[in-house]
C-alpha positions as CSV (number, residue, x, y, z in Angstrom):
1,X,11.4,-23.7,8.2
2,X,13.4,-23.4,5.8
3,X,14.9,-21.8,1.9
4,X,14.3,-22.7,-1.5
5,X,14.6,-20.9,-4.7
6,X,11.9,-20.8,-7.2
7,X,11.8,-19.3,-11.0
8,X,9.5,-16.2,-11.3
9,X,9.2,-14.7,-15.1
10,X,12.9,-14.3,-16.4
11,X,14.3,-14.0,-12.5
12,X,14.5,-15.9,-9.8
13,X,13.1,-15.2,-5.9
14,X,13.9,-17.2,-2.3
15,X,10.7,-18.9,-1.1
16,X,10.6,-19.9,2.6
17,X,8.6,-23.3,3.2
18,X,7.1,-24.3,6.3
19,X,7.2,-28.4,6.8
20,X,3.4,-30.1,6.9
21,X,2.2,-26.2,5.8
22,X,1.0,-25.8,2.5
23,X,2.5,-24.0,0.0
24,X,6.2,-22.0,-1.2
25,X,6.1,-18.3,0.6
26,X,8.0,-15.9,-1.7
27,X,10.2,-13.5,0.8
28,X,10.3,-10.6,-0.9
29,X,12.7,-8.7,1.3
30,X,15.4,-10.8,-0.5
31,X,14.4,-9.2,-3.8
32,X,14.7,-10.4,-7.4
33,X,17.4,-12.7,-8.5
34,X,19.0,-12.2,-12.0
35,X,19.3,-16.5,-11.6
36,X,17.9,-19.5,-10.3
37,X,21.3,-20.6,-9.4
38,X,22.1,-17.0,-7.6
39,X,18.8,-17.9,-5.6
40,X,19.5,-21.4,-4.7
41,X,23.0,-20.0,-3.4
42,X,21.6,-17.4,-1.3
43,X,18.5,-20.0,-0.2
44,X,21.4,-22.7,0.3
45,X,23.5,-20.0,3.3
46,X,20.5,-18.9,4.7
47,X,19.5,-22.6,5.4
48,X,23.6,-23.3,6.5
49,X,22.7,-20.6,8.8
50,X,20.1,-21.8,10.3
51,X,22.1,-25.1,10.4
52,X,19.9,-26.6,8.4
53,X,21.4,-29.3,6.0
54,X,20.3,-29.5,1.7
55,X,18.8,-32.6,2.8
56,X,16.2,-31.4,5.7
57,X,15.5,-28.5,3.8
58,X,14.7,-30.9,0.6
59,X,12.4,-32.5,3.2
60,X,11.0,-29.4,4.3
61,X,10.0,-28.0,0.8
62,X,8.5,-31.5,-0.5
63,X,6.7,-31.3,2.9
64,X,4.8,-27.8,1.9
65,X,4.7,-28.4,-1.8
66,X,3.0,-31.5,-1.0
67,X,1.0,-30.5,1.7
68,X,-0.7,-27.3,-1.2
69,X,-0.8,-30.6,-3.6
70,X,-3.9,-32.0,-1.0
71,X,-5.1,-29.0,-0.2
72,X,-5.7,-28.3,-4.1
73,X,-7.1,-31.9,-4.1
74,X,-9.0,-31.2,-1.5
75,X,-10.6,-28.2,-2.8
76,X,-11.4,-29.5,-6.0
77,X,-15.0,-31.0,-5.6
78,X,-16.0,-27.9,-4.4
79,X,-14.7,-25.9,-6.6
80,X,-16.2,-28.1,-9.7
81,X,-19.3,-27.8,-8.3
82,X,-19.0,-23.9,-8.2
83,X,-17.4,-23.6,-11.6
84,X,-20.6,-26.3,-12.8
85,X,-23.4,-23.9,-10.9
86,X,-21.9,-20.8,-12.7
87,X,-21.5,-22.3,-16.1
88,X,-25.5,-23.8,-15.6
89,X,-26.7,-20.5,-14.8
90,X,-24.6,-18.7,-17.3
91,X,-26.0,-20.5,-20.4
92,X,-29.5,-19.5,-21.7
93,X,-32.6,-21.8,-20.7
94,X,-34.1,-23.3,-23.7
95,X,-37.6,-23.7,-24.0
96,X,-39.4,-26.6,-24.9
């Protein structure tokens, strides 16, 4: 596991990532930041203290985002095929 700061709106939040999982976790019990770069601090000595170096928790974080990057790829057929099967039975039949 490990931290990673993430924009969200005009703030900033610390997003835990699991490696291999997919997809950035906000923890919200670390609140708002005013910054990215107040986030990335706080993300940066939370990893330290879990003595885990910027460069494994780079790894990490590419790790998730890439890991919700095939899962979205995954998911995409099937989810063309709904959004095709709602937009077919959405539109009016025309008669011949």
């Amino acid at each position: 596991m490990a931290f990673t700061a993430e924009r969200w709106g005009n703030a900033a939040v610390v997003c835990r990532a699991m490696e291999n999982r997919p997809g950035l976790v906000v923890d919200q019990q670390f609140g708002l930041f005013e910054t990215w770069t107040h986030a990335h601090v706080f993300a940066l000595r939370l990893n330290e203290g879990m003595d885990i170096d910027p460069r494994e928790a780079r790894q990490i974080v590419t790790s998730s985002v890439l890991a919700m990057a095939c899962a979205l790829d995954e998911a995409r057929p099937e989810m063309l095929k709904m959004a095709l099967h709602e937009d077919s039975s959405a539109s009016p039949e025309l008669e011949p």
